[in-house]
C-alpha atoms as one frame of an Amber mdcrd trajectory, in Angstrom:
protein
   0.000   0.000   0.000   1.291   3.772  -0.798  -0.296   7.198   0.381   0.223
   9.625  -1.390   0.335  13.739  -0.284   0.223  16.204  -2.842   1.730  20.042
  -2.821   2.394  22.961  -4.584  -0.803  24.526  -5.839  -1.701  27.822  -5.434
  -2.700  30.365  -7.563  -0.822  31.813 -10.742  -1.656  34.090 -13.306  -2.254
  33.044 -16.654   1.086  32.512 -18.736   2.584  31.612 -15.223   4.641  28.098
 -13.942   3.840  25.801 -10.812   5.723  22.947  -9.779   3.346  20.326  -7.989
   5.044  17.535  -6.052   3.700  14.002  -4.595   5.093  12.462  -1.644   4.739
   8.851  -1.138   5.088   6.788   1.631   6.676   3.328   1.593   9.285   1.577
   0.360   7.330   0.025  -3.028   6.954   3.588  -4.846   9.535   2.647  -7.716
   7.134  -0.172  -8.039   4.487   2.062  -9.145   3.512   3.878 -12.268   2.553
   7.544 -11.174  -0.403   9.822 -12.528  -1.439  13.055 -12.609  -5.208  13.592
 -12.733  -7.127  16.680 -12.324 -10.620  17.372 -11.841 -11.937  21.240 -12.961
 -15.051  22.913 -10.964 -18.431  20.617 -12.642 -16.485  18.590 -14.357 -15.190
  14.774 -14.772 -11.946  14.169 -13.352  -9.713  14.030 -16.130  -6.427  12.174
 -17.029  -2.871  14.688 -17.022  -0.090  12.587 -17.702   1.889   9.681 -16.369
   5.167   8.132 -16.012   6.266   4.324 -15.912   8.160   2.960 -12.803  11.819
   4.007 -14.064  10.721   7.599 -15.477  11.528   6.035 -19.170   7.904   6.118
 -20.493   6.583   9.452 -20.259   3.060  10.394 -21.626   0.341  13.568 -21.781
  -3.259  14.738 -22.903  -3.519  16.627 -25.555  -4.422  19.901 -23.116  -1.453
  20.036 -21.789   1.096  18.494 -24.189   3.745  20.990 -24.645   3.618  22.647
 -21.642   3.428  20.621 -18.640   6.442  18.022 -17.904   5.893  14.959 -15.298
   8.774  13.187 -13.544  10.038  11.365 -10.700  13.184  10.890  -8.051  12.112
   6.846  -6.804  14.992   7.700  -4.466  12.882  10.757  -2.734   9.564   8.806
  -3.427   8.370  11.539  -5.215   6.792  12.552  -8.850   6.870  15.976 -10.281
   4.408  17.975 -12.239   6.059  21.104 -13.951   3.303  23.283 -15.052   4.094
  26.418 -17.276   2.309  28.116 -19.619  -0.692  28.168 -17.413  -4.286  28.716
 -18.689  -7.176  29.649 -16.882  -8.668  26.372 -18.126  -5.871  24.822 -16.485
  -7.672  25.575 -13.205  -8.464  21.977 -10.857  -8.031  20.204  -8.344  -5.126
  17.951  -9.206  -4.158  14.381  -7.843  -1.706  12.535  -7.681  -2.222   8.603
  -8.073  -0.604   4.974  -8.692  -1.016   2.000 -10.366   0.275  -1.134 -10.656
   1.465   0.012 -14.295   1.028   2.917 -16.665  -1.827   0.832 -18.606  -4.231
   0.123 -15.627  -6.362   2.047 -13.548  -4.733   3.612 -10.419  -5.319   2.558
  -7.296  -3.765   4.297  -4.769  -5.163   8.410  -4.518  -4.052  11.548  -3.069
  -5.901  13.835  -1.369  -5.502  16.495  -4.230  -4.017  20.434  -4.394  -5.709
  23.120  -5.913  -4.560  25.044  -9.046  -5.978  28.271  -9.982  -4.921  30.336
 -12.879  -6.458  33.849 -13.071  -6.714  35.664 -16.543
C-alpha cells in the first residue's frame, strides 16, 4: 500500500509556472507507475499525464502536451508535475495517483491540491 500527499498549488496568473510535487510513503513507490489527474469545478476528473516505474515512459493529454512536464526521483519517493504556460482552463483540483502500471487504472489516490490560474 502507498499514500500519497500532494503540494504545490496555489494560484498563478495566466502565462505563469507551478511545480506540484507528490510524496509517497513506503518503500514500493519505484514499483508504481505515477499519474497526474485533475478534476476542474463541474467537471469529470480528467487524465494529465503519467510516467512508468523508471521515469523512461513518459506520456500527456492533448491539453497540456507541450507545456506541462511529469517526472520522478524513486529515491525521494516523489513525482513531479512542472506546469508552465498556465491557462485559466488549467484551473483543478489535481491528484496525484498509482497504479500497478502505466496501462491500468490507479489505485492508490491523493488527497488532491488546488490550481488556480487567473486571466
Amino acid at each position: 500500500q502507498v499514500q500519497l500527499v500532494e503540494s504545490g498549488g496555489g494560484l498563478v496568473q495566466a502565462g505563469g509556472s507551478l511545480i506540484l510535487s507528490c510524496a509517497a510513503s513506503g518503500r514500493t513507490f519505484s514499483t508504481y507507475a505515477m499519474w497526474w489527474i485533475r478534476q476542474a469545478p463541474g467537471k469529470e476528473r480528467a487524465w494529465v499525464a503519467s510516467i512508468t516505474q523508471n521515469g523512461a515512459g513518459k506520456t500527456y493529454s492533448v491539453p497540456v502536451k507541450g507545456r506541462f512536464t511529469i517526472s520522478r526521483d524513486n529515491a525521494k519517493n516523489t513525482v513531479y508535475l512542472q506546469m508552465n504556460t498556465l491557462k485559466p482552463e488549467d484551473t483543478a483540483l489535481y491528484f496525484c495517483a498509482a497504479s500497478q502500471s502505466a496501462t491500468t487504472i490507479p489505485t492508490y489516490w491523493g488527497q488532491g491540491t488546488q490550481v488556480t490560474v487567473s486571466s
